[in-house]
Backbone bond lengths (Angstrom), bond angles and torsions (degrees), N, CA, C in turn:
res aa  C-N    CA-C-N  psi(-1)  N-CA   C-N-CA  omega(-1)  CA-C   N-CA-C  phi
1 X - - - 1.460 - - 1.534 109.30 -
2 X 1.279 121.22 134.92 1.187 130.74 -160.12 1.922 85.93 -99.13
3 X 1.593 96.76 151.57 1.943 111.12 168.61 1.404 89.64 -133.26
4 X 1.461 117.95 166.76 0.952 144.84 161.98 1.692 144.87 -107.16
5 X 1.354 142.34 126.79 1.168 125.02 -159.46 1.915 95.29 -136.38
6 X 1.328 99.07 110.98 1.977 85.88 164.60 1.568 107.62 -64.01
7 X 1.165 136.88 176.82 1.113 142.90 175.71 1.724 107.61 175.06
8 X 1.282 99.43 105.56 2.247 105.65 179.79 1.400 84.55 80.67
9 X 1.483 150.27 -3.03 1.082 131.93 -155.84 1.274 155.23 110.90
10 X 1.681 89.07 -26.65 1.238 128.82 165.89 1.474 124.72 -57.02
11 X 1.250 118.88 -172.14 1.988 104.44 161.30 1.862 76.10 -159.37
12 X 1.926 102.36 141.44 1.217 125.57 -141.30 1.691 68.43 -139.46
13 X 1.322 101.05 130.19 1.335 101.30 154.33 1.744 110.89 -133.87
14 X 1.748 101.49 156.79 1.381 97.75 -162.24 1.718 105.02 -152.45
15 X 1.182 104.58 164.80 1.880 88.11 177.28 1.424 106.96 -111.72
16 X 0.945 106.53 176.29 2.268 103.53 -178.79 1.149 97.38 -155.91
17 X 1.134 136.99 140.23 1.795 153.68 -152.54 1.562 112.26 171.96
18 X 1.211 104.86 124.48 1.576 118.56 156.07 1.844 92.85 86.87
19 X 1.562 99.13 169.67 1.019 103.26 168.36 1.767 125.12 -132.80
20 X 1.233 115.18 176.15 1.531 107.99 169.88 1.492 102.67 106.91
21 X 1.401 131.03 -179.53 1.747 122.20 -147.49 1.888 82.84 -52.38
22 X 1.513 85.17 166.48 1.319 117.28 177.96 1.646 111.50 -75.89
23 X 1.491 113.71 135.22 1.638 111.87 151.33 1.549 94.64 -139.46
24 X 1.213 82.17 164.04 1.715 117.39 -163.94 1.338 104.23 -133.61
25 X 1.423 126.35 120.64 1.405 153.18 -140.51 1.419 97.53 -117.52
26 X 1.391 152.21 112.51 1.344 131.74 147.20 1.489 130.66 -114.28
27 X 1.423 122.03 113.84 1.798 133.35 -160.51 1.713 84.01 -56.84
28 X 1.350 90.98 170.59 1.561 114.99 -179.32 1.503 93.05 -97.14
29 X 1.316 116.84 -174.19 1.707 143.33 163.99 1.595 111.55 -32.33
30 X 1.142 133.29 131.11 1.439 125.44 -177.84 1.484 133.07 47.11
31 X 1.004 88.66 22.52 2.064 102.97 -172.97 1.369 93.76 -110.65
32 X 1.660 97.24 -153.71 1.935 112.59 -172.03 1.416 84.78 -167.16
33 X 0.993 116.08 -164.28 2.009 158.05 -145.18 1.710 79.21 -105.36
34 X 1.134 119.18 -46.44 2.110 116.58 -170.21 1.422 81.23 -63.07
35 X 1.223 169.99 -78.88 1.114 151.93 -96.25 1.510 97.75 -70.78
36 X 1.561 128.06 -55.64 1.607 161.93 -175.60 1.549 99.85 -53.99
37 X 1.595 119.07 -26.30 1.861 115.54 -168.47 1.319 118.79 -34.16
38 X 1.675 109.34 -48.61 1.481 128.93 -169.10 1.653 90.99 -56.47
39 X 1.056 143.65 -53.70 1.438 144.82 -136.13 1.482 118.36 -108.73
40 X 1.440 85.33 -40.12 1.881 94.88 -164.59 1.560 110.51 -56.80
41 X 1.809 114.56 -38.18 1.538 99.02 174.83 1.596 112.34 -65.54
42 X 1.014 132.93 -29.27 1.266 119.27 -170.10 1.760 95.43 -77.64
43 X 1.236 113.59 -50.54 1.989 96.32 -166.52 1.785 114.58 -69.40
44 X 1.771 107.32 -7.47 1.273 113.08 166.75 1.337 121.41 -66.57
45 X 1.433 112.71 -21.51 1.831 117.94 172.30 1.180 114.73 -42.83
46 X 1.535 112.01 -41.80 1.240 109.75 -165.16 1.772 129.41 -131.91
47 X 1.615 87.26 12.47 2.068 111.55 169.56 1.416 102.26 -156.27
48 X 1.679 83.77 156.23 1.811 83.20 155.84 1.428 125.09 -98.86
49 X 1.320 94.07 147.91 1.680 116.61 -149.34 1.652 98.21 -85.17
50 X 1.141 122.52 125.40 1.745 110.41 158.52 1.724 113.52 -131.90
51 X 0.994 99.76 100.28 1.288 116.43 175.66 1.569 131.56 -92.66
52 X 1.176 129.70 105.49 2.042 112.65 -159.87 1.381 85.12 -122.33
53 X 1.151 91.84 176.59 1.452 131.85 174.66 1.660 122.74 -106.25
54 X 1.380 98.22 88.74 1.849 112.92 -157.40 1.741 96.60 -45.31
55 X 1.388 96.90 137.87 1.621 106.87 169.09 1.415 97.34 -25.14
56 X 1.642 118.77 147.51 1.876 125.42 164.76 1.844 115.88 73.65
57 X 1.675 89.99 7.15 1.929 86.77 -166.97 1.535 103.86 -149.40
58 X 1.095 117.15 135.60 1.460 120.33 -158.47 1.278 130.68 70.59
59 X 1.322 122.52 -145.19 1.634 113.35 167.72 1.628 109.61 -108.75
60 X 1.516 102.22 49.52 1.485 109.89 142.83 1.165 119.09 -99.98
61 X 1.573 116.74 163.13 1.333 136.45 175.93 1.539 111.96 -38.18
62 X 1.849 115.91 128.66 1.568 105.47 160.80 1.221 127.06 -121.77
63 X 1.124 120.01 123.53 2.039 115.64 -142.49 1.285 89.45 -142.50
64 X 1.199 112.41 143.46 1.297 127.04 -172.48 1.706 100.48 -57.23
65 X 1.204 154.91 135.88 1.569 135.72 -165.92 1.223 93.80 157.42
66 X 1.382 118.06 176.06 1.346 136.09 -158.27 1.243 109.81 -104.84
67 X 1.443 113.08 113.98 1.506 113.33 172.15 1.723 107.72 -121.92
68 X 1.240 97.54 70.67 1.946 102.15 158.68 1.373 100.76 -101.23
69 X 1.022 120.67 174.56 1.546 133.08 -164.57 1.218 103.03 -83.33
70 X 1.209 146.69 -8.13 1.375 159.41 -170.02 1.359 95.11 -96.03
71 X 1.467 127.61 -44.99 1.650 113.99 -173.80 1.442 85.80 -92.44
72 X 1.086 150.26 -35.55 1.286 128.37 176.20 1.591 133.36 -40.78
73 X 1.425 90.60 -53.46 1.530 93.83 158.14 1.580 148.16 -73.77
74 X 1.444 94.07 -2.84 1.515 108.65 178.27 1.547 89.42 -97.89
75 X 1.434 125.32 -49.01 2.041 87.99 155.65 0.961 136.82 -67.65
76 X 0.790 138.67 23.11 1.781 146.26 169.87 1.493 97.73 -99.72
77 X 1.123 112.67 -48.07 1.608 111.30 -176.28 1.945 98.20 -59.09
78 X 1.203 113.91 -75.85 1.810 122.48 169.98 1.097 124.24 -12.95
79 X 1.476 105.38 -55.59 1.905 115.30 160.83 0.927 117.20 -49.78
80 X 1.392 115.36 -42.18 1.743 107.66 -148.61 1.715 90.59 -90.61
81 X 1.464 106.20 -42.62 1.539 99.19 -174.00 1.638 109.13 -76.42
82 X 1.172 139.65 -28.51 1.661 112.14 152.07 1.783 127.70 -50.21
83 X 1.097 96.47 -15.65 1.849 110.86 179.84 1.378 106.55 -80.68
84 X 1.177 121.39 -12.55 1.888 118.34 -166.43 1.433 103.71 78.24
85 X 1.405 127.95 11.79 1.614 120.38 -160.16 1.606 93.22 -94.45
86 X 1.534 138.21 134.14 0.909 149.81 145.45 1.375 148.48 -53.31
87 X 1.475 74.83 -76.03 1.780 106.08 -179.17 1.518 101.85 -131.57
88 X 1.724 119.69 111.98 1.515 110.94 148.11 1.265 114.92 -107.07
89 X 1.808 93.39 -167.99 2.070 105.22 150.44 1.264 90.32 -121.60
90 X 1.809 98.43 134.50 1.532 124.54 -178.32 1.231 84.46 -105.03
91 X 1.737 103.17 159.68 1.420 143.10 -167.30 1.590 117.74 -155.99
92 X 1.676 103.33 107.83 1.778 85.69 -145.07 1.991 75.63 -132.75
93 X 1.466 97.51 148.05 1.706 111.34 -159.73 2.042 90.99 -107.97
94 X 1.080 133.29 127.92 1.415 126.74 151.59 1.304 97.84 65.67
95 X 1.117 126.24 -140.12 1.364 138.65 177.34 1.900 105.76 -39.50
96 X 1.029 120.54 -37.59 1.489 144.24 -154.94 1.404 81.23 -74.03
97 X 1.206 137.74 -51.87 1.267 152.46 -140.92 1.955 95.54 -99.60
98 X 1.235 121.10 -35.42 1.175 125.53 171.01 1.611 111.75 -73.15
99 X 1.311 101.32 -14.47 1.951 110.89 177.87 1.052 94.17 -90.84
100 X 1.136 129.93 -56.68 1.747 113.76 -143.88 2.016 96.99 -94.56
101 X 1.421 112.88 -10.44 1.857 102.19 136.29 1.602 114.72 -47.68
102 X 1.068 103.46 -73.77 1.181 113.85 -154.47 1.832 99.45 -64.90
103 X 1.148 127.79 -41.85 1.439 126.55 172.32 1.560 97.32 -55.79
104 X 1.042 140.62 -49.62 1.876 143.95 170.48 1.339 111.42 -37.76
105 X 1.238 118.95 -51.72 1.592 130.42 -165.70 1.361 118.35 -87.25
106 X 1.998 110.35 -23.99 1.416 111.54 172.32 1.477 104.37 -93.63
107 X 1.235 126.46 -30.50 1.568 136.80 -170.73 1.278 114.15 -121.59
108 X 1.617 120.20 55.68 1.239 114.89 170.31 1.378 126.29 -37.38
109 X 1.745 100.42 -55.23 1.621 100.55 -168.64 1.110 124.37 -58.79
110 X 1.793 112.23 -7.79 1.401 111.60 -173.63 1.340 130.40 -100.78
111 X 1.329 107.25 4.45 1.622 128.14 -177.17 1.686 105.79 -113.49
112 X 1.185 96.87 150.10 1.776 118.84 -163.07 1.529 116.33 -122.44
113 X 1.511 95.19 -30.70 1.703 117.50 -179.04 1.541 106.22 -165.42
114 X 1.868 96.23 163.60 1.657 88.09 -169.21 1.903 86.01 -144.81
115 X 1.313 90.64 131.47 1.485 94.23 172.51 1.651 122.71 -116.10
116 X 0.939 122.03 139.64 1.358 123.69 -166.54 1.583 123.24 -103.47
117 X 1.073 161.01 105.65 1.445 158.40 178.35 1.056 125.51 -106.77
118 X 1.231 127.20 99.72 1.813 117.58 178.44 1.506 94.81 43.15
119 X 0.991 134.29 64.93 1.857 135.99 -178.39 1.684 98.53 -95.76
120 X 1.472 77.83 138.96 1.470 106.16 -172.68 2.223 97.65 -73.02
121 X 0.980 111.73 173.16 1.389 111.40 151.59 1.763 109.57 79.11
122 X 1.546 106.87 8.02 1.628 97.60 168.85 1.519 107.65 -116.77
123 X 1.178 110.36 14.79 1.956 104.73 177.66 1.171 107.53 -158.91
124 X 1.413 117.47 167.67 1.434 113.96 172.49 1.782 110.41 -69.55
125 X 1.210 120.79 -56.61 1.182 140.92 -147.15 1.770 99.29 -49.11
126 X 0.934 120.98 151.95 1.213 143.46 145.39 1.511 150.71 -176.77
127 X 1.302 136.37 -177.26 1.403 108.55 -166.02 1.782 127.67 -64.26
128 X 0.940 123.53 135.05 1.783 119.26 -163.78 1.668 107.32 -58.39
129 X 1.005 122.44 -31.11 1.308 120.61 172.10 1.657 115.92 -55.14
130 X 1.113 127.01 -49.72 1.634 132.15 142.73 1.199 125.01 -7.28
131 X 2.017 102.39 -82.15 1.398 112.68 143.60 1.591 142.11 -11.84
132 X 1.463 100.69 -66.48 1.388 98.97 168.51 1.710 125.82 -79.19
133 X 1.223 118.50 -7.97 1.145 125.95 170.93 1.462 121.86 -70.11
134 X 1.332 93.46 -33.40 1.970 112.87 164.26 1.456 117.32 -58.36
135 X 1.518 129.04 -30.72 1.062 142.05 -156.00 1.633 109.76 -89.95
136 X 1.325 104.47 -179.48 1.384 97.26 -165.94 1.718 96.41 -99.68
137 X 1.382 119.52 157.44 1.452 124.53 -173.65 1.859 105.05 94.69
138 X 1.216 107.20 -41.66 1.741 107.93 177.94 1.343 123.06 -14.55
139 X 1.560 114.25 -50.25 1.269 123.23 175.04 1.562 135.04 -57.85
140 X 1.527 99.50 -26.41 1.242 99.62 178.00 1.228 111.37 -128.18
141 X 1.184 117.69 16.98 1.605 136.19 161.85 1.941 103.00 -66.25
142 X 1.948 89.00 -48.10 1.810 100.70 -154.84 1.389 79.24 -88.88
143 X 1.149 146.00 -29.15 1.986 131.51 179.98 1.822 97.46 -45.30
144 X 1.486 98.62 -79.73 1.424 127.41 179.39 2.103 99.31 -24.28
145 X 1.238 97.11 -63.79 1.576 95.70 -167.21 1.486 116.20 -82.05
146 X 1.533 121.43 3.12 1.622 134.53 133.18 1.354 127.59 -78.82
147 X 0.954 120.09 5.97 1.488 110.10 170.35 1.911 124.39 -66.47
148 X 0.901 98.59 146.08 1.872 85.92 176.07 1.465 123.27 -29.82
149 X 1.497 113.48 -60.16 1.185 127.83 -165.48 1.937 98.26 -61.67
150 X 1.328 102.35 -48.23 1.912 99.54 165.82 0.874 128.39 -25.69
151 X 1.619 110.16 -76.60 1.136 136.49 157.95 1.539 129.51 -26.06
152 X 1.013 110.07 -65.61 1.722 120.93 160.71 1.296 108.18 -34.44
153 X 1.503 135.74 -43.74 1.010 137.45 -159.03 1.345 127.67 -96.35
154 X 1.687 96.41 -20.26 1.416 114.92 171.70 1.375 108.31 -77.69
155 X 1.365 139.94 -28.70 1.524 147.29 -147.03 1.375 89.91 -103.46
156 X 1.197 113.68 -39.55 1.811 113.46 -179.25 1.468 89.84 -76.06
157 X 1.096 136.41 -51.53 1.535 124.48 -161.57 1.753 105.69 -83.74
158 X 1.284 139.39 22.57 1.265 136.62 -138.78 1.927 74.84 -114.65
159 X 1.137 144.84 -48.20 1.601 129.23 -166.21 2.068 98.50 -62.22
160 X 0.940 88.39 -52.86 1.444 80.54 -177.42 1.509 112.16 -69.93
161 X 1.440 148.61 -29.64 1.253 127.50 147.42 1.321 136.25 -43.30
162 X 1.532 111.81 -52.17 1.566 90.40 135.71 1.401 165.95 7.48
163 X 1.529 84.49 -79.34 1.624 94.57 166.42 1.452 103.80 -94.00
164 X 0.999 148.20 -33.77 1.760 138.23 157.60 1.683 121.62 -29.08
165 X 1.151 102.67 -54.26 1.552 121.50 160.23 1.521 133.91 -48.85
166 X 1.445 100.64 -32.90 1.146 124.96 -178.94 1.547 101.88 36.58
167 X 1.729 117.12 -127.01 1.444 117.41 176.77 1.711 137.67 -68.46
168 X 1.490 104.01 -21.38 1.391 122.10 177.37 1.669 99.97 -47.36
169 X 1.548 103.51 -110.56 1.527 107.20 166.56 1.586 126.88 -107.37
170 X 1.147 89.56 61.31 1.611 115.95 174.73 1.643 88.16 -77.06
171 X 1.179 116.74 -86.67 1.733 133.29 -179.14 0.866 104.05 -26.76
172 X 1.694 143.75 -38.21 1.143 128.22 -158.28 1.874 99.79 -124.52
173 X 1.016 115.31 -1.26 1.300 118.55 -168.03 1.833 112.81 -43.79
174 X 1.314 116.19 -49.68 1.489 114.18 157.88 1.457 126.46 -33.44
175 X 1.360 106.38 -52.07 1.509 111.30 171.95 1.527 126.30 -68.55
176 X 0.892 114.14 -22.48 1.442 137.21 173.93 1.936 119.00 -78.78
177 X 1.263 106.49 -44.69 1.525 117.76 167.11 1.196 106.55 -60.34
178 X 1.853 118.31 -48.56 1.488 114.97 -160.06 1.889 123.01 -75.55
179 X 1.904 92.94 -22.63 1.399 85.93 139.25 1.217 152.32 -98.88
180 X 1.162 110.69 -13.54 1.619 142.51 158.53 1.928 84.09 -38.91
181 X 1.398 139.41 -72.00 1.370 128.93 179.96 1.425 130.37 -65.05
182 X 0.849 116.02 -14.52 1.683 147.82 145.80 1.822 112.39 -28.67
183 X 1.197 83.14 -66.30 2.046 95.01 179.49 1.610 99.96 -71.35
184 X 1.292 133.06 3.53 1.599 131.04 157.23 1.851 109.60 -47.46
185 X 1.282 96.26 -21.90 1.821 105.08 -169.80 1.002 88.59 -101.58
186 X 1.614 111.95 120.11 1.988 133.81 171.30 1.786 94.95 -46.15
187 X 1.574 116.67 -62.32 1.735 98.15 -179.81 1.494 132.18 -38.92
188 X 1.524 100.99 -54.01 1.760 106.81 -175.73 1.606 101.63 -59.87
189 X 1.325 106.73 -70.04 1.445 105.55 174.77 1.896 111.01 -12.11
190 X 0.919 94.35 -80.56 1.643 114.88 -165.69 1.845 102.59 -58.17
191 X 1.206 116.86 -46.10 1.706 112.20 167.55 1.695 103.21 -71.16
192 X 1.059 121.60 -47.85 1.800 99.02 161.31 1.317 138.98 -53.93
193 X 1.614 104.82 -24.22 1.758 98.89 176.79 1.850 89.42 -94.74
194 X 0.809 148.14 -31.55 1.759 136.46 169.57 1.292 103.31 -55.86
195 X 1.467 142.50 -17.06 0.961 117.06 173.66 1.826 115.60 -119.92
196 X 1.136 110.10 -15.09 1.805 106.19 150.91 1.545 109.46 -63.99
197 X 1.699 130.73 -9.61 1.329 106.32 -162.13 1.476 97.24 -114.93
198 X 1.677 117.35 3.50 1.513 116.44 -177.19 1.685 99.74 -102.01
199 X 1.494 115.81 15.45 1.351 107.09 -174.27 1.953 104.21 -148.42
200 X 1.257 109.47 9.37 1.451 114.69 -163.93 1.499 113.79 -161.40
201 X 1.326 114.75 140.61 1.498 119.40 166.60 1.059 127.20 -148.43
202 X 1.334 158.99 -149.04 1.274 141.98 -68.57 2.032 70.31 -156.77
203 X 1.562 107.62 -49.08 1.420 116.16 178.98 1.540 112.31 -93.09
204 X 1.355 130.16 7.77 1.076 115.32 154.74 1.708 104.21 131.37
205 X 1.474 127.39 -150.47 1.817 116.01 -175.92 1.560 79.39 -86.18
206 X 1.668 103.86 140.94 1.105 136.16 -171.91 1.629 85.99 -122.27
207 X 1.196 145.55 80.90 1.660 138.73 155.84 1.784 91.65 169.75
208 X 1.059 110.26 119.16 1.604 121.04 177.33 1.804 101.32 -114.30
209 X 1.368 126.31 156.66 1.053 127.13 177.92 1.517 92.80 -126.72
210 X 1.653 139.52 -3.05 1.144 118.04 158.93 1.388 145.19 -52.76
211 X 1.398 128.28 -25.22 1.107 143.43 178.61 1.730 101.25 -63.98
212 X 1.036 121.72 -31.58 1.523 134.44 178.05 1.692 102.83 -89.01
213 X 1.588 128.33 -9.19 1.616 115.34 -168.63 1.582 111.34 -36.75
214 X 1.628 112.84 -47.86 1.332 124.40 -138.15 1.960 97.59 -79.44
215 X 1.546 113.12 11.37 0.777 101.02 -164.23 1.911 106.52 -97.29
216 X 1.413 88.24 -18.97 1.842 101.91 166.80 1.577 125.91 -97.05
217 X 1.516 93.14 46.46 1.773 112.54 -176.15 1.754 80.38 -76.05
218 X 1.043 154.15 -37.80 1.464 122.17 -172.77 1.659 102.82 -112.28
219 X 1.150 120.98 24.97 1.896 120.92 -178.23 1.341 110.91 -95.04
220 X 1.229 111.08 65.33 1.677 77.08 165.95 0.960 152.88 -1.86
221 X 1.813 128.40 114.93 1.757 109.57 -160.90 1.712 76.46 -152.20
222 X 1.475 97.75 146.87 1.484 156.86 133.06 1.425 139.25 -59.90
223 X 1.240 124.19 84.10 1.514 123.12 -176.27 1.572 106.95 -99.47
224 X 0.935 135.46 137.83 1.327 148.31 -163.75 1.437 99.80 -159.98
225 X 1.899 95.08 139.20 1.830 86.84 -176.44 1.875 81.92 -179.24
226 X 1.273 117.79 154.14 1.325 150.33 -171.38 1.784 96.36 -74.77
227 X 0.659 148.00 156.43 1.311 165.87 -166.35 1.977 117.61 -108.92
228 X 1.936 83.88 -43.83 1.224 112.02 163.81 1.535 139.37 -100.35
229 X 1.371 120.90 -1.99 1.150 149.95 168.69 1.776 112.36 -14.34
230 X 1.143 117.05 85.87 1.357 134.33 -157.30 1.712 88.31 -88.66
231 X 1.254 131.40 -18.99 1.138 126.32 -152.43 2.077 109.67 -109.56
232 X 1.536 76.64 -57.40 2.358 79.50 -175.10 2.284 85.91 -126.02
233 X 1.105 108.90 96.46 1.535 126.41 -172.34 1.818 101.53 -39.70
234 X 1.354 102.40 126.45 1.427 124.40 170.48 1.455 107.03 -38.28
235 X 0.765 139.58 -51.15 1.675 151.08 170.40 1.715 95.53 -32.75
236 X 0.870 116.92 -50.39 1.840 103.50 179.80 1.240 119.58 -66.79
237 X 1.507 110.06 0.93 1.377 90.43 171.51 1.787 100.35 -107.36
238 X 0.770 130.09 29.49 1.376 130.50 153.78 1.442 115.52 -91.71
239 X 1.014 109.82 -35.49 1.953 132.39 172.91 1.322 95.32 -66.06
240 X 1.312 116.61 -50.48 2.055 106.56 179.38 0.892 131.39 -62.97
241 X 1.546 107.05 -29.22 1.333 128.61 -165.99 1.924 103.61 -68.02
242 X 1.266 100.95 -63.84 1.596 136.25 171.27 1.210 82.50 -58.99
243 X 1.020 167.87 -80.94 1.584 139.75 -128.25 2.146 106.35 -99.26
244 X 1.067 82.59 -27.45 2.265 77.65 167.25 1.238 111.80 -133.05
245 X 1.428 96.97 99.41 1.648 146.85 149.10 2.018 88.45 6.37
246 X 1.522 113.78 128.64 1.300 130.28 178.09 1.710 110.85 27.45
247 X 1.568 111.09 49.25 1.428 107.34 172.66 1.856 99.16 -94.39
248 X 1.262 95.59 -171.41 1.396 108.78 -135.89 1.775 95.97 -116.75
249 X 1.441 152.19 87.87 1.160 114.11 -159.92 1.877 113.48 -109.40
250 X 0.957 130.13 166.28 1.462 119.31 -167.18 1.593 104.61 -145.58
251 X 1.283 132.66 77.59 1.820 142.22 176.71 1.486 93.09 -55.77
252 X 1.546 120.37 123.37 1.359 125.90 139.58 1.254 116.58 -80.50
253 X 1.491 140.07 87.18 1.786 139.23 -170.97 1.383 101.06 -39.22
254 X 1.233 109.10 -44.22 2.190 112.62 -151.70 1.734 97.65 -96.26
255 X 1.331 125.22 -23.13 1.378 107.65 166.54 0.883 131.72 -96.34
256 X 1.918 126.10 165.95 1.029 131.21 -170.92 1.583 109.38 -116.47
257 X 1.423 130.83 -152.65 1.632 125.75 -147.29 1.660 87.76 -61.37
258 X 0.888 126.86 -27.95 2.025 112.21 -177.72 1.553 126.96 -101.56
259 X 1.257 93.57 55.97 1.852 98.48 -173.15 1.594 102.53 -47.46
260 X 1.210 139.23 -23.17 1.447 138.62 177.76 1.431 109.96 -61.91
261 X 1.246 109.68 -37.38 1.861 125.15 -171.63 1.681 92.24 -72.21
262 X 1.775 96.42 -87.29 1.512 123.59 174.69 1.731 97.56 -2.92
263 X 1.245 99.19 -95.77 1.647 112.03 -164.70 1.655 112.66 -101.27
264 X 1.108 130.98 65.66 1.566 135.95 -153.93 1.803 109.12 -68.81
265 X 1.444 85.49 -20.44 1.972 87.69 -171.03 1.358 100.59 -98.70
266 X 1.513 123.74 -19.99 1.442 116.39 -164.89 1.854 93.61 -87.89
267 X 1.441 108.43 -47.63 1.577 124.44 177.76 1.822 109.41 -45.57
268 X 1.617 109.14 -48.85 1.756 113.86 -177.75 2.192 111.34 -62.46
269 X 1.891 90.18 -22.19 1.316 82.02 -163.20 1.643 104.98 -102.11
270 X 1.259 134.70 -14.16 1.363 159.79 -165.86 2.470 79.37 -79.16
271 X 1.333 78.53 -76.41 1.891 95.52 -177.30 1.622 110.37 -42.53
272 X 1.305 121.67 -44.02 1.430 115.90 -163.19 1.788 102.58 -92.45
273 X 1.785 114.16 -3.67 1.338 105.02 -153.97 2.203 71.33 -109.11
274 X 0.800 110.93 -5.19 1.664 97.03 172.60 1.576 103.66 -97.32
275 X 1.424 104.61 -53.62 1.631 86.00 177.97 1.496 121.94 -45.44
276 X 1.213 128.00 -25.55 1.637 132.37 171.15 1.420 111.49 -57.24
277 X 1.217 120.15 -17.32 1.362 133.55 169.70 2.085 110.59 -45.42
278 X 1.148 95.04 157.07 1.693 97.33 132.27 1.389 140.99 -15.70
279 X 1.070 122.50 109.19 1.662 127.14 164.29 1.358 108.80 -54.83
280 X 1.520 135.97 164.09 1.303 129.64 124.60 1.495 121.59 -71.94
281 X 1.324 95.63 155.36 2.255 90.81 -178.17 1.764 80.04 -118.54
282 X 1.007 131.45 135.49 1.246 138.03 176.78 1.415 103.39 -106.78
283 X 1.683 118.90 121.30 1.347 127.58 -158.68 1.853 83.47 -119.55
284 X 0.930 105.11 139.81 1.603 125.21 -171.25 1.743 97.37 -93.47
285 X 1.344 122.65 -47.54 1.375 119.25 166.05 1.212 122.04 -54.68
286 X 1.938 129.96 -56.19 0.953 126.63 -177.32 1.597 123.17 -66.23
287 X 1.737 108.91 -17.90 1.699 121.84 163.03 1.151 95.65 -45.64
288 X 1.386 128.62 -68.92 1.461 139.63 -124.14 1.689 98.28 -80.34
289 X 1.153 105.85 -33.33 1.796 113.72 -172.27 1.311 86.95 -81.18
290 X 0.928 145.73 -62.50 1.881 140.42 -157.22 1.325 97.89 -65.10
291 X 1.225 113.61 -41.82 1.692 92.97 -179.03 1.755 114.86 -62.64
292 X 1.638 96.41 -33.64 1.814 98.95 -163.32 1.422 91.62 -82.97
293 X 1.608 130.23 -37.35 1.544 106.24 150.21 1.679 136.43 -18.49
294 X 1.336 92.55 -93.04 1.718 115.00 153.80 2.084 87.39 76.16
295 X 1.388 74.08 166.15 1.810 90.60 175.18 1.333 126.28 -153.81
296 X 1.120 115.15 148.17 1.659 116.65 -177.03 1.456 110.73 -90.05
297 X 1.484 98.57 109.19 1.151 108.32 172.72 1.640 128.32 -125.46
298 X 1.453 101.02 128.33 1.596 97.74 162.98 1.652 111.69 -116.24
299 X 1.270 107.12 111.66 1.572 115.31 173.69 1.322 122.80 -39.93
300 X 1.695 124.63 120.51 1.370 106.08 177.46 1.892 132.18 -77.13
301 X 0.796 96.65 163.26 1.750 103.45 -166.48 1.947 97.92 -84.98
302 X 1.433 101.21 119.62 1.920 101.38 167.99 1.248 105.52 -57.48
303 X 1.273 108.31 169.91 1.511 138.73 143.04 1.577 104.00 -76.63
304 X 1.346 114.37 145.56 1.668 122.09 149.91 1.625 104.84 -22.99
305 X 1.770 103.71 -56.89 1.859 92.31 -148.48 1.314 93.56 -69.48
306 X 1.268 67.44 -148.56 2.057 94.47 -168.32 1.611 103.59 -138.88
């Protein structure tokens, strides 16, 4: 069940389930809060769940406004602080996963644990369709390829994508069409290309959060990632792993970009047996030295494989 929150004006929608410490859910690129359905009752057993619908995605507000990952996370912060919520562990999917970095790095004190999913923001690489969505013409390429008659054509052609897809997003291919029909609405459309184009271009994700890893030497982290990942290449999570200090990493072989969908019971129990973990205690002194530490970093570049 979806609630609602105005916030600047806006209207934020989000789901809330279960009780006990807090987690915080964040969809990837063109998704919503449904992405999490498979999972959320089971990790609600044992927290409360807050899951929204990022400004421009779902049945939140889509307003012409800034969607880089930096305003993303300053709504996440807005939500949580009209909620009474303080301190969680965020859990951020693809792009979602490039927020709830970036929600870590602006709001230390407010994170406890950090979970990672097919996360956007540790390599260049990603799928070329992305790419071209960054580019110029995108807009009326993706009008043109929503139109009814498109559409029609995709649903007739949808058994054989399928099998084209094979294991990548074969599994999830339903979920993927239904927002793929979604961008039929001139708003979503248009808050989806503002936000593939504040994080991606022409050469691929243009915003890395590695150069910053060393800054979750005491955060608890979670890497989770598809095995088969047709979309942001399995290989970054070896790069994640290696870039934040005693994180945690977990390969699903048989899934692809939605190990939450893919395997929902193996994903709820992998997720709920780390949150049992350790808190972070976020020391405001020891921030302050790591930064005046600091390090030179140039992030390394994947391979395709995995």
């Amino acid at each position: 069940m979806l609630h609602y929150r105005d916030i600047h004006g806006y209207r934020r929608a989000y789901r809330l389930a279960g009780d006990g410490p807090p987690l915080l859910l964040v969809h990837g690129i063109g998704d919503s809060s449904g992405t999490w359905s498979h999972v959320l009752p089971m990790l609600a057993e044992h927290h409360t769940v807050i899951a929204p619908d990022l400004l421009g995605h779902g049945a939140s507000a889509k307003p012409r406004a800034d969607y880089a990952i930096g305003a993303f996370a300053c709504g996440l912060r807005d939500l949580l602080t009209t909620l009474d919520i303080d301190r969680v562990s965020v859990a951020g999917h693809s792009l979602g996963g490039g927020v709830a970095m970036q929600f870590a790095y602006q709001f230390p004190e407010r994170v406890e644990r950090l979970a990672l999913v097919g996360s956007a923001g540790l390599g260049r690489e990603v799928h070329p369709a992305f790419r071209l969505a960054a580019g110029p013409g995108a807009g009326i390429a993706l009008s043109l390829l929503t139109t009814p008659p498109a559409r029609a054509a995709v649903r007739l052609a949808t058994p054989a994508l399928r099998v084209l897809c094979g294991g990548g997003l074969g599994r999830d291919l339903d979920h993927v069409l239904e927002r793929y029909h979604d961008f039929a609405d001139g708003t979503a459309r248009r808050a989806f290309l503002r936000t593939i184009r504040a994080g991606i271009d022409l050469r691929g994700q243009a915003i890395t959060m590695l150069d910053r890893g060393y800054l979750a030497r005491g955060l608890p982290t979670l890497v989770v990632w598809g095995g088969r990942d047709p979309i942001i290449p399995a290989a970054h999570a070896r790069i994640a792993q290696a870039a934040l200090p005693g994180s945690r990493l977990e390969v699903f072989p048989d899934s692809g970009h939605f190990p939450h969908r893919d395997e929902p019971e193996r994903f709820a129990a992998v997720l709920t047996d780390f949150l049992a973990g350790r808190a972070a205690d976020h020391d405001r002194d020891d921030w302050r030295e790591l930064l005046r530490a600091g390090r030179a970093a140039e992030p390394p570049e994947p391979s395709s494989g995995t």
